[in-house]
N, CA, C and O of each residue as an XYZ file, in Angstrom:
176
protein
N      -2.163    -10.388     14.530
C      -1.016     -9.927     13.789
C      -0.751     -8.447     14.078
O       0.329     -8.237     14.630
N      -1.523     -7.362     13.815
C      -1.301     -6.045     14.279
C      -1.034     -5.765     15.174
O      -0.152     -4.907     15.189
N      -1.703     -6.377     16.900
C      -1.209     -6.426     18.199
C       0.348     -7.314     17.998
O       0.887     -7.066     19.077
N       1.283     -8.150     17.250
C       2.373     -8.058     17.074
C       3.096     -6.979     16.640
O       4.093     -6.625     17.270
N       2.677     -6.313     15.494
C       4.059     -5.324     15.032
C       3.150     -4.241     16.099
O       3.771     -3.205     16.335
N       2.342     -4.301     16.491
C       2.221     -3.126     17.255
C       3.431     -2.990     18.811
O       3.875     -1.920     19.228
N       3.706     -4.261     19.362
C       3.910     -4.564     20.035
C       5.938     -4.106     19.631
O       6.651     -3.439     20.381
N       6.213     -4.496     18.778
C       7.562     -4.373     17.849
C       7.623     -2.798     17.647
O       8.734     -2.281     17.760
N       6.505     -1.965     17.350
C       6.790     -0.910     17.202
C       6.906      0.162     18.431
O       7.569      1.200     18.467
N       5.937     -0.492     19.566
C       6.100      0.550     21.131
C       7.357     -0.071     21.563
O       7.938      0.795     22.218
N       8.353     -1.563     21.510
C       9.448     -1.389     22.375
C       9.165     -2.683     23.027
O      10.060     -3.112     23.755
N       8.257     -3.276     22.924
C       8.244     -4.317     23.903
C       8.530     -5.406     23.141
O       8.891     -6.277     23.932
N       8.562     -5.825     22.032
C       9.298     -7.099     21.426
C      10.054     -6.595     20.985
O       9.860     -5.451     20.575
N      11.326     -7.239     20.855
C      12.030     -6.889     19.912
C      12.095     -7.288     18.335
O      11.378     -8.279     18.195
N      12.617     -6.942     17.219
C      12.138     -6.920     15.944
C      12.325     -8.162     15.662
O      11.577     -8.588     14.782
N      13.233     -9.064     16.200
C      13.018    -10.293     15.276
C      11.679    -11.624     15.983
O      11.330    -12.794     15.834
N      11.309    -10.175     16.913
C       9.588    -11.076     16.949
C       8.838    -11.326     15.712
O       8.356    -12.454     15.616
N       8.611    -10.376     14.594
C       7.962    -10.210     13.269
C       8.025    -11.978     12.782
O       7.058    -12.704     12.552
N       9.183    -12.259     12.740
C       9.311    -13.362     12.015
C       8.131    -14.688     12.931
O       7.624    -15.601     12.280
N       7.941    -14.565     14.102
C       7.234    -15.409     14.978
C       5.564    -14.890     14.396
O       4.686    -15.708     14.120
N       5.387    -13.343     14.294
C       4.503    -12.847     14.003
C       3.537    -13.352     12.344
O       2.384    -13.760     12.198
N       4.677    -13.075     11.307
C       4.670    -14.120     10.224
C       4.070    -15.215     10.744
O       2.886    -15.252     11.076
N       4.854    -16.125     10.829
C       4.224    -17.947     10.880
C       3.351    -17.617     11.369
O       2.363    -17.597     10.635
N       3.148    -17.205     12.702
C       1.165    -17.359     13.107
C       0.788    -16.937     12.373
O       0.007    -17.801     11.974
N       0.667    -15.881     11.543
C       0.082    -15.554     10.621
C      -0.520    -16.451      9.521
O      -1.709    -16.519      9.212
N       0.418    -17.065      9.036
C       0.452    -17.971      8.157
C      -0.045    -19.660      8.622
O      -0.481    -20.417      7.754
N       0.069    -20.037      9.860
C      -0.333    -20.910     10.182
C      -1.944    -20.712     10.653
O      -2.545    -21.657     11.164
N      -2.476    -19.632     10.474
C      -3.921    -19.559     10.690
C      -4.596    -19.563      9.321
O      -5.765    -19.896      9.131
N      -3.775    -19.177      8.432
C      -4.184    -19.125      6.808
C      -4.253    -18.057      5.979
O      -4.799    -18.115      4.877
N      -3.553    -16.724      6.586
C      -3.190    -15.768      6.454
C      -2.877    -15.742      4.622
O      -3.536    -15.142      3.773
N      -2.011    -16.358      4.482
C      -1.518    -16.631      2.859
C      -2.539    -16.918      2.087
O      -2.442    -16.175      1.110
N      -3.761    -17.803      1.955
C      -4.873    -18.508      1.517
C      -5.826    -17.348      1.173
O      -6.400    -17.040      0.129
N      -5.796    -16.755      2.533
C      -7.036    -15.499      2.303
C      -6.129    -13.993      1.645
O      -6.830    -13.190      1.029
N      -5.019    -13.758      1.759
C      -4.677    -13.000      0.525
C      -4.680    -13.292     -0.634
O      -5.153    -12.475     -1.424
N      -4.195    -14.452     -1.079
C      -4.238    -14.981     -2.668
C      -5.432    -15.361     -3.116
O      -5.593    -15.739     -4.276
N      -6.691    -15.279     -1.958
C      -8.015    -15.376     -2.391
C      -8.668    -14.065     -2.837
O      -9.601    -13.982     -3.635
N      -7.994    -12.957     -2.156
C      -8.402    -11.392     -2.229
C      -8.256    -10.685     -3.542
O      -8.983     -9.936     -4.194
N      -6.734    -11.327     -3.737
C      -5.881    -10.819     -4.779
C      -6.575    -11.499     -6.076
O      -6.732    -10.960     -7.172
N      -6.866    -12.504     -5.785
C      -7.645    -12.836     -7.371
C      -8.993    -12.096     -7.951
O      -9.283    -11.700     -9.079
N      -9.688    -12.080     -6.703
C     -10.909    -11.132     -6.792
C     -10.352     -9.715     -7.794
O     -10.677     -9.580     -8.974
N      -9.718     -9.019     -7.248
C      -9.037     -7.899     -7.569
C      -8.463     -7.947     -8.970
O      -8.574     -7.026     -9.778
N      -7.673     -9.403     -9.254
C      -7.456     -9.433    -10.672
C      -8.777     -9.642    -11.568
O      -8.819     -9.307    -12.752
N      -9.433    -10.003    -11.146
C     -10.746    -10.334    -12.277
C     -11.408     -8.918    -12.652
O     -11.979     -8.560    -13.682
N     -11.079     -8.121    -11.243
C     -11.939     -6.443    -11.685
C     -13.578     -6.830    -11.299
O     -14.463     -5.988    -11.451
């Protein structure tokens, strides 16, 4: 994911790569392991 917007930010993709960047993201489980993080964090 970072080697994407990194990639968006030097010039070589253009920005509506992000959105491609997203779904892989999310299709590896990206979403699962934040809302797993974020609960930790709510409990304190």
């Amino acid at each position: 994911m970072l080697e994407g917007v990194t990639q968006i930010i030097v010039g070589e993709k253009p920005v509506d790569y992000y959105q491609q960047v997203l779904q892989e993201a999310k299709d590896i489980g990206l979403d699962s392991i934040v809302s797993d993080v974020n609960q930790v964090f709510q409990k304190g």
